[in-house]
N, C-alpha and C positions, 0 to 999 in steps of 0.2 A: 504493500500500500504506500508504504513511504515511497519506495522507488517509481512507482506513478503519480505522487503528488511532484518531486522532484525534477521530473519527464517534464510537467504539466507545467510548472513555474519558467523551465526552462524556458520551452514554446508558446508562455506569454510576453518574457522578457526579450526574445525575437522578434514576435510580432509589435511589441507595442515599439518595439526601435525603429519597424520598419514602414513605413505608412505612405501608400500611394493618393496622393490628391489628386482627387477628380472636378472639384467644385470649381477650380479657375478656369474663367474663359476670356477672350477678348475679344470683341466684333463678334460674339454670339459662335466663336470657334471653344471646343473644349482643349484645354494645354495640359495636357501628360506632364507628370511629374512628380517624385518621389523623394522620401525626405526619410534620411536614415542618420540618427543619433539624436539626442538631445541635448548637449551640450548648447551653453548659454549665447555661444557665438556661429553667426549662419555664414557657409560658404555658398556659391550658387555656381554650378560648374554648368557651363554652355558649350557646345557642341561647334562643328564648322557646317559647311555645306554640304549636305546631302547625308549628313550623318546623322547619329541619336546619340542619346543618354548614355545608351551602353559603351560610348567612348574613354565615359573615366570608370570603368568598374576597378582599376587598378590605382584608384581613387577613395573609392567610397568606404572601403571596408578601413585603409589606415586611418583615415582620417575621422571617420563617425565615432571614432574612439574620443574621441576629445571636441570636435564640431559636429554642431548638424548640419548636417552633409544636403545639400537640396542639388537635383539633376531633374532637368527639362528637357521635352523635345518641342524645339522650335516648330511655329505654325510650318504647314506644309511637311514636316517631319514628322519620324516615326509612328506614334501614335496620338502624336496631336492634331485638331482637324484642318482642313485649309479653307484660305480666304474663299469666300463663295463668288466675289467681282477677279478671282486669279491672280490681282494684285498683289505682291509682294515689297516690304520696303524696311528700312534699319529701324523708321519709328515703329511699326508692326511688332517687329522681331524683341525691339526695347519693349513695348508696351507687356506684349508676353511675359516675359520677366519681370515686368511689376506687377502683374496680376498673379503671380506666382510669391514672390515675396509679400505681399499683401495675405495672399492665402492663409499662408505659414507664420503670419503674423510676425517676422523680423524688423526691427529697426533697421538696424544696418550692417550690411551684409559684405562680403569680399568678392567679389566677380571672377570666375575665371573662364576666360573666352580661348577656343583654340580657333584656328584659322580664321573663317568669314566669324566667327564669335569671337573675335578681338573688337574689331567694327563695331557688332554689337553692343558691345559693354563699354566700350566708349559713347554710343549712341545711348544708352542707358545714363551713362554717367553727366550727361549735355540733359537729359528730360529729367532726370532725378539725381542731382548731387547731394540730396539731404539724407539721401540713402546709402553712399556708398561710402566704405571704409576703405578700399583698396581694391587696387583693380593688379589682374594677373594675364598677360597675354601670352598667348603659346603659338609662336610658330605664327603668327598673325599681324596683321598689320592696325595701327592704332593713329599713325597720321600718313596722308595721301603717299601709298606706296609707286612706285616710276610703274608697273603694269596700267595701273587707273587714272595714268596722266594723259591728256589729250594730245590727237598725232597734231602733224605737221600741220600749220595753216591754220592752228585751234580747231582740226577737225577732235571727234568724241573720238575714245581711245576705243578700242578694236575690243569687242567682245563676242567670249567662246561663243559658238552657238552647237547645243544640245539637242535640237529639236529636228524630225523626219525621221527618214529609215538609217543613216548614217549615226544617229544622235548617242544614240546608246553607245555606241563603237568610241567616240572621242571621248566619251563621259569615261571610259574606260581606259583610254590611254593616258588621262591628263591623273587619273587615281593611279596607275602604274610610275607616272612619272613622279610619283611622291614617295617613293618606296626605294631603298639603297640596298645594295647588293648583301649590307648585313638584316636588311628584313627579313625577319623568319617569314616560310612561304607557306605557314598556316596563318600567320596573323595579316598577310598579306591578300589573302580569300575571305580572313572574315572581314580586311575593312571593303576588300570588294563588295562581297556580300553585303556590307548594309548599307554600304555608297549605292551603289547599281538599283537598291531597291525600291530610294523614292524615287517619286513621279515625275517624269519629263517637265513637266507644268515646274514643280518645285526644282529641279538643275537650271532651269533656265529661269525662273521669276529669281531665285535666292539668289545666283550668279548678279543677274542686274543690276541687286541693291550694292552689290560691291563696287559698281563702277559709279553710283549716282553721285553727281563732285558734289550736291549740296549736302552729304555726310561730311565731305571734308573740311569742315572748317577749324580754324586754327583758334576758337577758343578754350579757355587754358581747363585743365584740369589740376585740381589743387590736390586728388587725392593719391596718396604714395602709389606708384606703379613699377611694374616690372614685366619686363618683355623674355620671355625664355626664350630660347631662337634654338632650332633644329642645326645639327650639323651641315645642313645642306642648305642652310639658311644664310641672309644677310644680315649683319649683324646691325643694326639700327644706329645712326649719326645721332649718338648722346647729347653732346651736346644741341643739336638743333632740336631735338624732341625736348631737350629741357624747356626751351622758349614755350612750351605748349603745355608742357607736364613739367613741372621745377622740377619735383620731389621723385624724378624718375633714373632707374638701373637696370643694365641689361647684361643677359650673360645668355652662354653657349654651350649646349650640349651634344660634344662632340660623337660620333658615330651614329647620330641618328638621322633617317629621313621624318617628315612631315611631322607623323603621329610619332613626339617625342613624350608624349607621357603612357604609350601602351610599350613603343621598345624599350623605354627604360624607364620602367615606374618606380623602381628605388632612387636611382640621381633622381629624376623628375620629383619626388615624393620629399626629396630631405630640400630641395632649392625651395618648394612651396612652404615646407616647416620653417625653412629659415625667414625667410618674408614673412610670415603670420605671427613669427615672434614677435616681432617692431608695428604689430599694427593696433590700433589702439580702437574697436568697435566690440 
């Protein structure tokens, strides 16, 4: 009897740590999103383009130990629903994520954006800086990167296109091309696998928001940031991001491509403890 009372305690104290919110929504879409630990201080880890939640699972479990840990799937992903007008844009994507911390009921929270969810959490940080304690960018861009600069002549800068019978095909090479010859070639099918599996409509509406230049604008962000950058990355001119972000630092995680917190969630895992020690929310 004890040892099913003790069973039973176990498998409350799991459950109640682990708790999927359903109730957020934004423009009448429902936003996926799960909130594992209870801890006094909230992370909110964000995803890039055409991925999910499931991107920091090498995430959730160190960290829930000490924060509660909050993971969303952006509108148009996973299992959150999409714009009903197909419209997709960085205010959309921010708004998600306030509907999401609002849910959870957090003050203030830490942002960690990877790729197109760099953008985001700077676009978060521009509509709600009463909310943010610190922002964490991986692998991402956070002020106007040289892809999303305008060509020649002030023409608009040249964007992928996803979409017809070829669509899938490039959506697939440009996920290949984020991958280094030290990627193991199972975690390299499952980021295929759940890249490959949103909707055409979301590679190409999510993609857009990355080029739109009225994200980029150069006002300032006060709160501490730090940019992790992939080994196959560029490393970000400090000084000029300062003029944007003071209180900002950047560093490099050598041997990795793209998805630098799935090939190396241990480095990835102690850079983000050490920035969470100096932040004060």
């Amino acid at each position: 009897m004890r040892r099913l009372c003790d069973g039973l305690l176990i498998l409350f104290v799991l459950f109640a740590s682990v708790l999927t919110v359903s109730a957020a929504t934004v423009d009448g879409m429902r936003i996926y999103s799960k909130v594992t630990g209870s801890g006094p201080k909230t992370i909110v880890f964000v995803h890039g383009w055409t991925c999910d939640s499931s991107s920091w699972t090498g995430q959730v479990g160190p960290f829930s130990s000490t924060y509660r840990v909050v993971t969303l799937d952006l509108p148009g992903h996973g299992q959150s629903g999409s714009p009903a007008d197909g419209k997709f844009s960085m205010d959309l994507f921010a708004r998600a994520v306030e509907a999401v911390r609002a849910e959870v009921n957090a003050d203030r929270i830490v942002l960690v954006g990877h790729s197109m969810g760099a953008p985001v959490i700077r676009q978060y940080a521009r509509l709600y800086p009463q909310r943010v304690a610190g922002l964490v960018a991986v692998d991402g861009p956070l002020t106007l990167p040289p892809f999303a600069q305008g060509g020649r002549g002030g023409q608009p800068p040249l964007v992928p296109s996803f979409t017809g019978p070829d669509g899938l095909k490039a959506r697939e090479q440009m996920i290949r091309s984020m991958f280094t010859p030290q990627t193991p070639p199972q975690l390299q099918q499952q980021i295929l696998d759940m890249m490959l599996k949103a909707p055409e409509a979301t590679a190409t509406g999510a993609m857009l928001t990355i080029f739109d230049q009225s994200v980029w604008k150069d006002d300032l962000v006060q709160a501490p940031t730090i940019a992790i950058v992939a080994g196959t990355g560029q490393m970000p001119n400090v000084d000029a991001t300062k003029k944007v972000i003071p209180n900002f630092e950047a560093t490099q995680v050598a041997g990795t491509g793209h998805f630098v917190m799935m090939e190396k969630p241990e480095e990835f895992n102690k850079l983000l403890t050490g920035f969470l020690g100096h932040i004060h929310f």
